[in-house]
C-alpha positions as CSV (number, residue, x, y, z in Angstrom):
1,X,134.1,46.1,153.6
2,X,134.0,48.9,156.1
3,X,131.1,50.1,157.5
4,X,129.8,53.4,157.1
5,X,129.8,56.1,160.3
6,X,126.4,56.8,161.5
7,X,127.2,58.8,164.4
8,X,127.9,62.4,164.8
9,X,129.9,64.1,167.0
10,X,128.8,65.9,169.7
11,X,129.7,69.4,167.8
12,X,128.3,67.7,164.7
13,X,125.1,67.4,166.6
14,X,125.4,70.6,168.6
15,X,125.7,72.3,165.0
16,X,123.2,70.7,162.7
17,X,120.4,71.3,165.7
18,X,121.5,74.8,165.5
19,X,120.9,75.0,161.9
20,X,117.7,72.9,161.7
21,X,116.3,75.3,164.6
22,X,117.1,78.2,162.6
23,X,115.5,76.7,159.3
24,X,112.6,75.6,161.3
25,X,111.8,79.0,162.9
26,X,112.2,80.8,159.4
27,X,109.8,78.6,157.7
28,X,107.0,78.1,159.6
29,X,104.5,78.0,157.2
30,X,105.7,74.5,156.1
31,X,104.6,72.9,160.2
32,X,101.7,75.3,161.5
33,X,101.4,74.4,164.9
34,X,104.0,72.5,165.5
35,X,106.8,73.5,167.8
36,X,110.8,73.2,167.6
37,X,110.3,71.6,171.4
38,X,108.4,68.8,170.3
39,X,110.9,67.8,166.7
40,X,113.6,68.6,169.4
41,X,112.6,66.1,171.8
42,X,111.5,63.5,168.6
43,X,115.2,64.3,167.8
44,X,116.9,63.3,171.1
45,X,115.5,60.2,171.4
46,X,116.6,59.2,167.9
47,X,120.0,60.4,167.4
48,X,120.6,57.8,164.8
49,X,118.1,59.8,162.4
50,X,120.6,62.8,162.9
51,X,123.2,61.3,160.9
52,X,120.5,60.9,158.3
53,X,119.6,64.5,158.2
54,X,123.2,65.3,158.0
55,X,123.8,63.5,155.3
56,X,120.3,65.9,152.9
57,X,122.6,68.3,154.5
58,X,125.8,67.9,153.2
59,X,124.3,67.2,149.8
60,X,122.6,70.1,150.0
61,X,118.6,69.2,150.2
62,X,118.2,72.0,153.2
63,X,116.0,69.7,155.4
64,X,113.2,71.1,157.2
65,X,109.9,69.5,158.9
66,X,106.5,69.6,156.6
67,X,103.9,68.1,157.1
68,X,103.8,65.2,154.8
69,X,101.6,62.1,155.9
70,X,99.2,64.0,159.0
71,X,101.1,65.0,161.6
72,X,103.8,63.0,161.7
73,X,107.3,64.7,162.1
74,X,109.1,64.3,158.5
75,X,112.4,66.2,157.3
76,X,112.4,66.5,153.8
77,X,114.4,68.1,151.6
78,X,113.4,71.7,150.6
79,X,116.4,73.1,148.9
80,X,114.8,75.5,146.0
81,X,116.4,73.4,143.3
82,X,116.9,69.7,143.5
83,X,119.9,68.6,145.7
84,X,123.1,69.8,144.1
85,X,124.7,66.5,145.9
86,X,122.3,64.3,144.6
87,X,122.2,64.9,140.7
88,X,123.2,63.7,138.0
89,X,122.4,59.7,138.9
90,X,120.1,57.6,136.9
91,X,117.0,56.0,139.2
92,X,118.0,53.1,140.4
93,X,120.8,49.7,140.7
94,X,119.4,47.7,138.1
95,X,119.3,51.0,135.8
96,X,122.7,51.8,136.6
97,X,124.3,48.1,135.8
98,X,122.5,48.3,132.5
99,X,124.3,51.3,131.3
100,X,126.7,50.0,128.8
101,X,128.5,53.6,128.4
102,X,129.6,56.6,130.3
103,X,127.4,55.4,133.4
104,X,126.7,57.8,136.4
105,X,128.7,57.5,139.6
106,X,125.3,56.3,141.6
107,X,121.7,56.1,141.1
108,X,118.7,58.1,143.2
109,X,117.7,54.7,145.1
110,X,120.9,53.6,145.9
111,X,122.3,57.0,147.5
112,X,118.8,57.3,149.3
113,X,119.4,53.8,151.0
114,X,122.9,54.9,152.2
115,X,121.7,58.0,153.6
116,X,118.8,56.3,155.2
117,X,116.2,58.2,153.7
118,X,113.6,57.4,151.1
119,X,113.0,59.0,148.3
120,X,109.3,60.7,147.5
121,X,106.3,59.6,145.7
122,X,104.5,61.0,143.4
123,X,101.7,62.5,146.0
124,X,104.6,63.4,148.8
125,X,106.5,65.2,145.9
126,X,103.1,67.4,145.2
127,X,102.2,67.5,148.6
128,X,105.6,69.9,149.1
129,X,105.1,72.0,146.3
130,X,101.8,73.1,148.7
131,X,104.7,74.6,151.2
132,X,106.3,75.9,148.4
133,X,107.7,76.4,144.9
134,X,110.4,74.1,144.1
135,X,112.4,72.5,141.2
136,X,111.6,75.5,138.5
137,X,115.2,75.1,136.8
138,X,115.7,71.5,137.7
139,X,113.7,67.9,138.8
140,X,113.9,65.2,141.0
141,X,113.1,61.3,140.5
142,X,110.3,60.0,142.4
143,X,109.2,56.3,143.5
144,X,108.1,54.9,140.5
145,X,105.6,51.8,140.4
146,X,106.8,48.6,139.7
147,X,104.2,48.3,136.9
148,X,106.1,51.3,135.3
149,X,109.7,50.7,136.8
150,X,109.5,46.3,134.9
151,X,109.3,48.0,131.6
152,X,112.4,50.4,131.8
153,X,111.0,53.5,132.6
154,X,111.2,55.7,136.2
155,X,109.1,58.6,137.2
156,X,110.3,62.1,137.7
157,X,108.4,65.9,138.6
158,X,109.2,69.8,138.1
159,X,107.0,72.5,138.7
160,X,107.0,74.5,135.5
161,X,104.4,77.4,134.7
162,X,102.8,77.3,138.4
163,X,101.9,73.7,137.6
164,X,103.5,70.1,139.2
165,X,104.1,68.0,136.0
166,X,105.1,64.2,136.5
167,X,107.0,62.4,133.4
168,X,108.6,59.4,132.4
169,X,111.8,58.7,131.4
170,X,114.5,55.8,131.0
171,X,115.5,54.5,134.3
172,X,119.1,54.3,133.1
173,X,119.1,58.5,131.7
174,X,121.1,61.1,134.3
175,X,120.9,64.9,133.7
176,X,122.6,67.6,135.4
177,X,119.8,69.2,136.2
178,X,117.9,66.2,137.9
179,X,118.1,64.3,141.6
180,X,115.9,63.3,144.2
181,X,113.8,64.6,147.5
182,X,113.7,62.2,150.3
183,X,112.2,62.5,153.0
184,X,112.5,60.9,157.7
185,X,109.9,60.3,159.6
186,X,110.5,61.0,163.2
């Protein structure tokens, strides 16, 4: 088995710090009071996360800092629609090996642990929609409970009619329309 590449290269990095600057400075109201100095130096000292963020790059979550959990310095992904990169997969392994027929190419828990990421809760996932208004055409699976998650089923939210609605669904069910946030902690 080959291991997967976790390193950028040094115009890799020069270019997604560029970008995340950029996306940092145009949406400030998601990190009041915090300053592109201070995720900058967070950054340098843990290169290894910029692969991560690379990665809700290039499948197109548009990662930018919000405030999350306190202060802490967390990317998440705050593309206006659910990551185009990311849909279409059913929530998790064991959901995905139960699929008799026309099974997805990957499930939401599965991608998230190659990109080293985690996916949101239910309280993270409304905790962006503060800094924003996202998913209105499409959703995103969230961690779901085990108490839920034992009997089949997996968690999702939207924001429909200026509301956050969390539902249920199959674990093993994929729409084009639905994918996953995930969110790094600096």
């Amino acid at each position: 088995m080959t291991a997967l590449k976790t390193q950028l290269t040094a115009q890799q990095t020069e270019d997604l710090l560029s970008l995340l600057k950029t996306r940092f400075e145009k949406n400030t109201k998601r990190h009041p009071d915090m300053r592109w100095d201070t995720v900058l130096e967070k950054l340098n000292k843990q290169t290894d996360k910029l692969w991560s963020i690379q990665q809700m790059e290039e499948t197109q979550g548009e990662p930018d800092v919000v405030l999350l959990n306190n202060n802490e310095i967390t990317y998440v992904d705050c593309a206006a629609e659910s990551p185009k990169g990311r849909r279409s997969v059913c929530y998790d392994h064991e959901a995905l090996e139960a699929r008799k027929l026309h099974k997805p190419a990957d499930s939401a828990i599965h991608m998230a642990q190659q990109m080293g990421v985690t996916i949101l809760n239910e309280a993270q996932y409304k905790k962006l929609q503060e800094h924003g208004e996202f998913d209105l055409k499409t959703s995103s699976w969230i961690e779901t409970p085990e108490a839920i998650r034992k009997h089949g089923g997996a968690l999702f939210c939207d924001r429909r009619y200026k509301h956050v609605f969390t539902y249920h669904n199959g674990a093993d069910s994929y729409y084009a329309a639905r994918g996953f946030r995930a969110y790094l902690i600096l």
